[in-house]
C-alpha positions in Angstrom: 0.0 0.0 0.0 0.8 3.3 -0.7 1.5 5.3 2.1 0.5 9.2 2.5 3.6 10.3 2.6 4.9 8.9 -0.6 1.3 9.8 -2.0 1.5 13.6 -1.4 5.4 13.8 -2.7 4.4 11.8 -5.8 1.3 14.9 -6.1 3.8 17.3 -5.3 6.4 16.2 -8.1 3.7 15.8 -10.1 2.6 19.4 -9.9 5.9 20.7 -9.9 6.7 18.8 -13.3 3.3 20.5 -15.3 4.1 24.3 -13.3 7.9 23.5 -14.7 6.3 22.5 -18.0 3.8 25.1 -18.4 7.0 27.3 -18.0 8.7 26.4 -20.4 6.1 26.6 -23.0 4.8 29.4 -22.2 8.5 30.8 -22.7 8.8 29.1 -26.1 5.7 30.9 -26.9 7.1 34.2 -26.0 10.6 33.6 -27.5 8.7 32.2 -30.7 6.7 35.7 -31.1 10.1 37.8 -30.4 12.1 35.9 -32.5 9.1 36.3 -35.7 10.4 40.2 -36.0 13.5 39.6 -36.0 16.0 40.3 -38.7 17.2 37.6 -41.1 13.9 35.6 -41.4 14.2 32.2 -42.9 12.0 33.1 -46.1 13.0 29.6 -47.9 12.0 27.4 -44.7 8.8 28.9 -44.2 7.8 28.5 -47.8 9.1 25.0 -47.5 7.3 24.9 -44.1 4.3 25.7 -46.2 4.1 23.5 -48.0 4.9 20.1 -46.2 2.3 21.4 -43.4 -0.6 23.0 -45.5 -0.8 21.9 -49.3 0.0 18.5 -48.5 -2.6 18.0 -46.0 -5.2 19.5 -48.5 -6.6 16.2 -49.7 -7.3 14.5 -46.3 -8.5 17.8 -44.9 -11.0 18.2 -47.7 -12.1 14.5 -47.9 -12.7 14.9 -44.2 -15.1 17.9 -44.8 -17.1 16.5 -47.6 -17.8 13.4 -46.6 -19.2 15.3 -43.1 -21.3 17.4 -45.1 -22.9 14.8 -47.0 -23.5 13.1 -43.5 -24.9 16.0 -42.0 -27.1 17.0 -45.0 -29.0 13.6 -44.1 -29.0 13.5 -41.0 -30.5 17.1 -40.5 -33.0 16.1 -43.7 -34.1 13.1 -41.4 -34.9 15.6 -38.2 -36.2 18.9 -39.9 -38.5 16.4 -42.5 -40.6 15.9 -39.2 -41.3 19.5 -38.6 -41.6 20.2 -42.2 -38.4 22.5 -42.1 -36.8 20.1 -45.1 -35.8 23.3 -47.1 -33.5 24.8 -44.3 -31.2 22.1 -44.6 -28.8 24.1 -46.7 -28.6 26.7 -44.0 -28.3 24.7 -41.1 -25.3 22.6 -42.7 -24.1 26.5 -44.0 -23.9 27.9 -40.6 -22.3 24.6 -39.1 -19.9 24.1 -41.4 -18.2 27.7 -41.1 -18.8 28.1 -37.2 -17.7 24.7 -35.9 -17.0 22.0 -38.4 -15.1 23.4 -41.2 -12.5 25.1 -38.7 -12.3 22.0 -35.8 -12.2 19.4 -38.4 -10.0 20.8 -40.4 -7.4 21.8 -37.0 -8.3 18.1 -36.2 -6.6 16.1 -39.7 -4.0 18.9 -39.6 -3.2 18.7 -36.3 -2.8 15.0 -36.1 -0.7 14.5 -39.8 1.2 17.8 -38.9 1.6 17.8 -35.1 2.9 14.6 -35.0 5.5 15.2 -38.1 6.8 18.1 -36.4 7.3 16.1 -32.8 8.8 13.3 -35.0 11.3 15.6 -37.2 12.3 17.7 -34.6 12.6 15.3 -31.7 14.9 12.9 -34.1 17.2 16.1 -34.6 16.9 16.5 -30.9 17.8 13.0 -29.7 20.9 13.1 -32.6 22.3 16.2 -31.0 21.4 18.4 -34.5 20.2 20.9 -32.4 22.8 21.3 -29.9 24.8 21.8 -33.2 22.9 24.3 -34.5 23.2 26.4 -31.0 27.0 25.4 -31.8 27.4 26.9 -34.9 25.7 30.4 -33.6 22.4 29.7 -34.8 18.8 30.1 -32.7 16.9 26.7 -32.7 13.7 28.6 -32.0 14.1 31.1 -34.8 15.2 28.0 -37.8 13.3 25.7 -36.4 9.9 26.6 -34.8 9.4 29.9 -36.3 8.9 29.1 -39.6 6.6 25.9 -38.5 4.4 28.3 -36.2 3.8 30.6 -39.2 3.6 28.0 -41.9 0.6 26.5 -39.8 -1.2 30.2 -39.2 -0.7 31.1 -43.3 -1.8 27.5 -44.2 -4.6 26.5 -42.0 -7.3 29.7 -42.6 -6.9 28.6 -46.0 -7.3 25.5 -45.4 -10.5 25.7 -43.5 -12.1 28.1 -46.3 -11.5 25.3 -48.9 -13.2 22.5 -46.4 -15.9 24.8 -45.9 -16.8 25.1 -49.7 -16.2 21.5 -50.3 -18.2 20.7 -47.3 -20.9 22.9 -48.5 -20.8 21.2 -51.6 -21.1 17.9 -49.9 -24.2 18.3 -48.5 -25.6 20.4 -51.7 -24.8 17.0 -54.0 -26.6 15.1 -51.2 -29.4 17.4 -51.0 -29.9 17.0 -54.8 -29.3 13.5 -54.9 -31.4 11.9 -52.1 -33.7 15.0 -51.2 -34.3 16.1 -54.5 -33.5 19.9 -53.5 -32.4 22.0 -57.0 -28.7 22.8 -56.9 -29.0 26.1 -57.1 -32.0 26.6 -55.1 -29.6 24.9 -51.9 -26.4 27.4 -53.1 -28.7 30.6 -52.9 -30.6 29.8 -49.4 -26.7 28.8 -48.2 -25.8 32.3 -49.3 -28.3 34.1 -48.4 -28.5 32.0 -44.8 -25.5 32.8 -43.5 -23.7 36.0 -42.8 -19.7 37.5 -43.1 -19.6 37.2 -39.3 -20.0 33.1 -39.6 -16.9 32.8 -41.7 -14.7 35.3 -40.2 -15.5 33.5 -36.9 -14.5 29.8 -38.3 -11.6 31.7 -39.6 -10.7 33.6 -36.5 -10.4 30.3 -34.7 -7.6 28.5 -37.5 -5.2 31.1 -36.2 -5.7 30.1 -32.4 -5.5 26.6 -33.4 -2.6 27.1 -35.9 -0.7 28.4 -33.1 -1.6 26.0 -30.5 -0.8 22.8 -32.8 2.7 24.1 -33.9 4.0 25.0 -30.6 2.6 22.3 -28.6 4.3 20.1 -31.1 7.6 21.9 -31.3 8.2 21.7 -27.5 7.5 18.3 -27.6 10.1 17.6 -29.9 12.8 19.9 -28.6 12.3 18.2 -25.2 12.3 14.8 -26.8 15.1 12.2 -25.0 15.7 8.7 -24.6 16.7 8.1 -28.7 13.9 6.6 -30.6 12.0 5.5 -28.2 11.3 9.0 -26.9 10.6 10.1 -30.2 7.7 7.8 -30.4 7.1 8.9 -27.2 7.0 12.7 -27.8 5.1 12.5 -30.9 1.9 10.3 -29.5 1.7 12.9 -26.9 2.0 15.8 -29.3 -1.4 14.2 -30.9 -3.1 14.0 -28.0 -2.2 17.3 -26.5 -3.1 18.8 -29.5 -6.6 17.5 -30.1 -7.6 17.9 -26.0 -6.3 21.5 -26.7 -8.0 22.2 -29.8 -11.5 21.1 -28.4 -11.1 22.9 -25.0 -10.0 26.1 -27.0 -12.8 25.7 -29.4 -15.6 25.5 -26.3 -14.0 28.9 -25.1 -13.6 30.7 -28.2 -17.3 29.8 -29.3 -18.0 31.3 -25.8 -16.6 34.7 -26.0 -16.9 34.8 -30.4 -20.8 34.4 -28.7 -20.4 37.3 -26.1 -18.7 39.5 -28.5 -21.7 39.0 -30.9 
């Protein structure tokens, strides 16, 4: 049995370990926004950056999106058919997709492909002693490294997110047509004319928070990666599921004050 003793020193190390983490990390954060207007920005990283984290995860992201449209165009169909509110089906998928789906969805697939690439990439240099070379040679880790990830991530996902919500849009229209028999263009115009600026920008203005969140939650895992492979396996299964407990706590808040601002 566990004594008392060695129970309240195990909760005390135990809080001492996430106040010295939460430390840390909110450091990286502040050194990461410092470093960003500095001089001598790594242009060709952060287009590479780009790339690897936002045009390469446009396929799954998209998929993701349509094929939740499509689900939720029947699914709403099935409940607003009993009230005889079948025809606002294109704005109820509209208004969900921008708010709520579009953006966590797409943060989601993102999140999990990117944030654990990141963890993996970086934590391998980590373990390998690449970036104690990089301090060696006179360069700053944070500015090389996690600078041009952090920004890749807030460029890429908005953009991101718009696409998904178009496509998912278009998911639930085909369905609509297909199954419902609701005209094309009759379910385009009500989505239009259904929603308003403030939805998108709203979806929108969550990517960023998101974007953020993902790229330094995984980039602290991986500079903090030890214990050679192993710890990079480690470091990048955390990185997923700190990053998807993160993005729907932050989601619950920012849909909370987005709703008091409005």
């Amino acid at each position: 049995m566990i004594s008392i003793g060695g129970f309240l020193f195990r909760l005390g190390a135990g809080t001492l370990n996430v106040l010295q983490d939460l430390g840390q990390f909110t450091l990286l954060m502040g050194r990461t926004i410092s470093r960003t207007f500095s001089r001598r920005f790594e242009w060709n990283e952060l287009f590479r950056q780009t790339e690897y984290l936002a045009v390469k995860s446009t396929v799954i992201a998209l998929l993701t999106t349509l094929s939740s449209g499509m689900v939720m165009a029947l699914q709403f169909a099935v409940g607003l058919e009993k009230f005889g509110g079948k025809e606002y089906v294109s704005i109820v998928v509209a208004i969900a997709m921008l708010r709520e789906l579009g953006p966590v969805l797409t943060s989601v697939v993102v999140g999990g492909r990117v944030g654990a690439g990141i963890a993996a990439e970086i934590g391998s240099m980590n373990v390998t002693e690449q970036v104690d070379a990089i301090r060696a040679l006179g360069a700053d880790p944070i500015k090389k490294l996690v600078v041009p990830r952090t920004l890749a991530l807030l460029i890429g996902l908005p953009f991101l997110t718009l696409l998904a919500d178009i496509v998912g849009i278009l998911g639930g229209c085909l369905i609509s047509w297909l199954n419902l028999g609701l005209s094309p263009s009759t379910y385009l115009s009500d989505s239009f004319h259904g929603v308003g600026l403030q939805d998108l920008l709203a979806g929108l203005a969550k990517t960023y928070f998101f974007g953020f969140g993902i790229a330094q939650i995984s980039c602290y895992m991986g500079l903090n990666t030890t214990g050679g492979t192993e710890g990079v396996g480690q470091a990048t299964t955390k990185t997923v599921v700190i990053s998807l407990i993160f993005i729907f706590l932050a989601d619950f808040i920012l849909t909370k004050a987005i709703l008091l601002i409005e």
